[in-house]
C-alpha positions in Angstrom: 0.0 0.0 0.0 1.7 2.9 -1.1 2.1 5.8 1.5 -1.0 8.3 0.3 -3.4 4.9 0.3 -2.1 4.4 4.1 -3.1 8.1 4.9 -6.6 7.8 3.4 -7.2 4.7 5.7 -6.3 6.0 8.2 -8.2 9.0 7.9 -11.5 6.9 6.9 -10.9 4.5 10.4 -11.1 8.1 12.1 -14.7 8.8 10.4 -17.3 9.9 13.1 -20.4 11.0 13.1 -21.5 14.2 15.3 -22.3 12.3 18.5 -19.2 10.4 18.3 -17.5 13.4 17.5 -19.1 15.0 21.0 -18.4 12.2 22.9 -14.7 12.6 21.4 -13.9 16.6 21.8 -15.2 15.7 25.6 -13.1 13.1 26.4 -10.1 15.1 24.8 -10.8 18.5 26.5 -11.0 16.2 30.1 -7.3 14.6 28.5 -5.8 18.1 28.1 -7.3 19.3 31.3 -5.8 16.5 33.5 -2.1 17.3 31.3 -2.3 20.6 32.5 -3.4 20.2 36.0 -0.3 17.3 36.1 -2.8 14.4 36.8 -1.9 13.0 33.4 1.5 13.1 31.6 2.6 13.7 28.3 6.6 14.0 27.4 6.4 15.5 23.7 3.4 16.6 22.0 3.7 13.3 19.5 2.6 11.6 23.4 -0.4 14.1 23.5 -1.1 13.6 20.0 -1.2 9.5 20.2 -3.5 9.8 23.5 -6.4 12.1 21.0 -5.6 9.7 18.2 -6.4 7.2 20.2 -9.7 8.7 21.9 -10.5 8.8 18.2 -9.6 5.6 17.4 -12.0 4.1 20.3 -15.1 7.0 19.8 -15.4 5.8 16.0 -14.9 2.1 16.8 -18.1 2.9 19.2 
């Protein structure tokens, strides 16, 4: 699969529809929230980023 096939996946198995979507911004805005309290850590912003990917990932699997 050549690289711009792989990015369309994976930008299809991130499709969600507006609830999901809600459910999704709410669970990444309580995320960011602990980060910046320090309940929750993130090293790099690439961390931050595969935490919300993976919110993403789970919301559209929903």
């Amino acid at each position: 699969m050549g690289a711009m096939e792989k990015k369309n996946q994976e930008i299809g198995d991130l499709a969600l529809t507006g609830d999901q979507w809600r459910r999704a911004k709410t669970q990444i805005a309580y995320y960011l929230d602990q980060v910046l309290g320090g309940e929750a850590w993130a090293q790099t912003g690439a961390e931050a980023a595969d935490v919300i990917t993976e919110i993403l990932r789970q919301e559209a699997k929903s």
